[in-house]
C-alpha positions in Angstrom: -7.3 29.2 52.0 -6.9 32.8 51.9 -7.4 36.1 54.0 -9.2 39.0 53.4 -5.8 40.7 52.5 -5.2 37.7 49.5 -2.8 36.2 51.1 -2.5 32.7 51.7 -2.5 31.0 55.3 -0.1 28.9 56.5 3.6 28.1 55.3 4.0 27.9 51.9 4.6 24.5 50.2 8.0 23.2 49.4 6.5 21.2 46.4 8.6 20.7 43.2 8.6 18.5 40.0 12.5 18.5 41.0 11.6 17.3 44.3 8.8 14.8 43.3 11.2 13.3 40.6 14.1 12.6 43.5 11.2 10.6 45.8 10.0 8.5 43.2 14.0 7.9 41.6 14.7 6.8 44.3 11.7 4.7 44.9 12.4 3.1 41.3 16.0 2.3 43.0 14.9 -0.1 45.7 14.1 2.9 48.6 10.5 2.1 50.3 9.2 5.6 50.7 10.0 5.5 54.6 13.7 5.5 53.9 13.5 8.4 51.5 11.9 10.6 53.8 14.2 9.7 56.3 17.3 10.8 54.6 18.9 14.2 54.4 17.3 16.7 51.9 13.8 14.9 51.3 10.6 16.1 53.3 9.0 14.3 56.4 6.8 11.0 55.1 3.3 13.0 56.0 4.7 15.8 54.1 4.3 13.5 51.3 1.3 12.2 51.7 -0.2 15.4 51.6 1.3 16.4 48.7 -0.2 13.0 47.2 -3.9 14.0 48.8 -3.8 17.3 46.8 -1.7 16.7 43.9 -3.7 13.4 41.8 -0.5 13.8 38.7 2.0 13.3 42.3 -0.6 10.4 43.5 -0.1 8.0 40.1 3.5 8.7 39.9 4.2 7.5 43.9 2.0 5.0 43.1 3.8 3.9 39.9 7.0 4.1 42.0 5.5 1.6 44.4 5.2 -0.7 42.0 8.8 -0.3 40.5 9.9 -1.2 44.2 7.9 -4.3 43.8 9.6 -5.1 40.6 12.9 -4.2 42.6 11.9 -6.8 45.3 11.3 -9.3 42.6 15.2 -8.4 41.3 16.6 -9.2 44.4 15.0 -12.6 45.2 16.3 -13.6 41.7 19.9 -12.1 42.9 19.1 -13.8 46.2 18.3 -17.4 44.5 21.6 -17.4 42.4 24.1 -16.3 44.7 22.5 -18.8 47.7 24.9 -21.6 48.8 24.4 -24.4 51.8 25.7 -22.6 53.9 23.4 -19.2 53.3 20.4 -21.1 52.8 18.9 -21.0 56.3 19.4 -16.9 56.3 18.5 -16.6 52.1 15.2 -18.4 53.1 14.1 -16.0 55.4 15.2 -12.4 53.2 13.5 -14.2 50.2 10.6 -15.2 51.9 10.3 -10.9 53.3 10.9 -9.9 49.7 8.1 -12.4 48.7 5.8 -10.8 51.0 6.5 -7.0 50.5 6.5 -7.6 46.6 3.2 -9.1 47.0 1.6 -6.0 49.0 3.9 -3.4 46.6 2.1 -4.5 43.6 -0.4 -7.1 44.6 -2.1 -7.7 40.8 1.3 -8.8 39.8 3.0 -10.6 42.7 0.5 -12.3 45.3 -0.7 -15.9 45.1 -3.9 -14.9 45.1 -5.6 -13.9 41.6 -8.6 -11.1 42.0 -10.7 -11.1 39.1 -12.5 -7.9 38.7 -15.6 -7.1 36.1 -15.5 -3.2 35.2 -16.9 -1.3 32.3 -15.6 0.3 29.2 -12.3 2.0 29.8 -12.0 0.6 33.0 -14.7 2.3 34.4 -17.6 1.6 36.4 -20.1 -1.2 35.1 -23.1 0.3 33.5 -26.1 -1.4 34.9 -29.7 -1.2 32.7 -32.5 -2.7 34.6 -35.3 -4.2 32.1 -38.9 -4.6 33.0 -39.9 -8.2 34.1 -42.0 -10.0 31.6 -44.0 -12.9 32.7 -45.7 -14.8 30.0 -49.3 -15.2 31.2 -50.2 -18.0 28.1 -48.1 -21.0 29.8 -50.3 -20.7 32.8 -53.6 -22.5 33.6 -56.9 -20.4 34.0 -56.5 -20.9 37.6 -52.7 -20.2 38.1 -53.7 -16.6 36.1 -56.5 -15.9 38.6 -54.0 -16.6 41.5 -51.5 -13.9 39.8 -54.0 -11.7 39.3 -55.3 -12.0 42.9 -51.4 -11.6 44.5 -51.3 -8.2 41.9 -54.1 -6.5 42.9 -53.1 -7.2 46.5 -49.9 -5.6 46.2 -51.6 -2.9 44.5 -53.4 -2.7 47.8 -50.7 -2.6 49.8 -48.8 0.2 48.0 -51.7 2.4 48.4 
């Protein structure tokens, strides 16, 4: 938005590749997005979710980053799983059993239990749907099944009207 003057309203965006990079680095390193915005030098977490609202290229990239943290998760329970012994087994049961869960909502299509199939058109798109005329072969029908049809036509006809 702009005024009359040209200028534009309201403080002016600290938005930067630079920036952007940093968040989703350390996203790839095992951060969740709430810790990143927490620490010194990165911008408040609603900062950047506006800056993923307005910016689509920003958008896929967090998102992508998301799904490297999953993939991070995933490292971890392996690290978790070799390094458990009896007596860490109680407390290893319940960090794996968290990483389990957060990989599975970072990056469901990889890591839940449960499989969603999806049907989408070319390219990933939308399905294209083409709706075809009924066709009712009238010749398998008695005389007095095609006098009923015609009778239940012409009174939806009627009704239409």
């Amino acid at each position: 938005m702009t005024r009359p003057s040209g200028k534009p309203v309201g403080r002016p965006t600290k938005y930067s590749e630079e920036l952007a990079d940093r968040i989703c680095e350390a996203m790839v390193n095992g951060q969740d997005l709430m810790t990143v915005c927490n620490s010194s030098g990165f911008p408040d977490r609603t900062t950047v979710y506006r800056w993923a609202w307005s910016n689509p290229d920003f958008a896929t990239r967090l998102e992508q980053s998301r799904e490297a943290l999953a993939d991070h998760a995933a490292y971890e329970i392996g690290q978790i799983a070799t390094n458990c012994t009896p007596e860490t087994a109680a407390a290893d049961r319940v960090r794996l059993t968290a990483l389990q869960w957060r990989a599975s909502k970072l990056s469901p299509r990889k890591y839940s239990d449960r499989r969603v199939n999806e049907i989408v058109g070319a390219n990933g798109g939308p399905l294209a749907i083409q709706e075809k005329p009924a066709t009712v072969d009238l010749s398998v029908l008695t005389p007095e099944e095609r006098a009923d049809f015609k009778r239940i036509l012409l009174r939806l006809k009627e009704q239409r009207a």
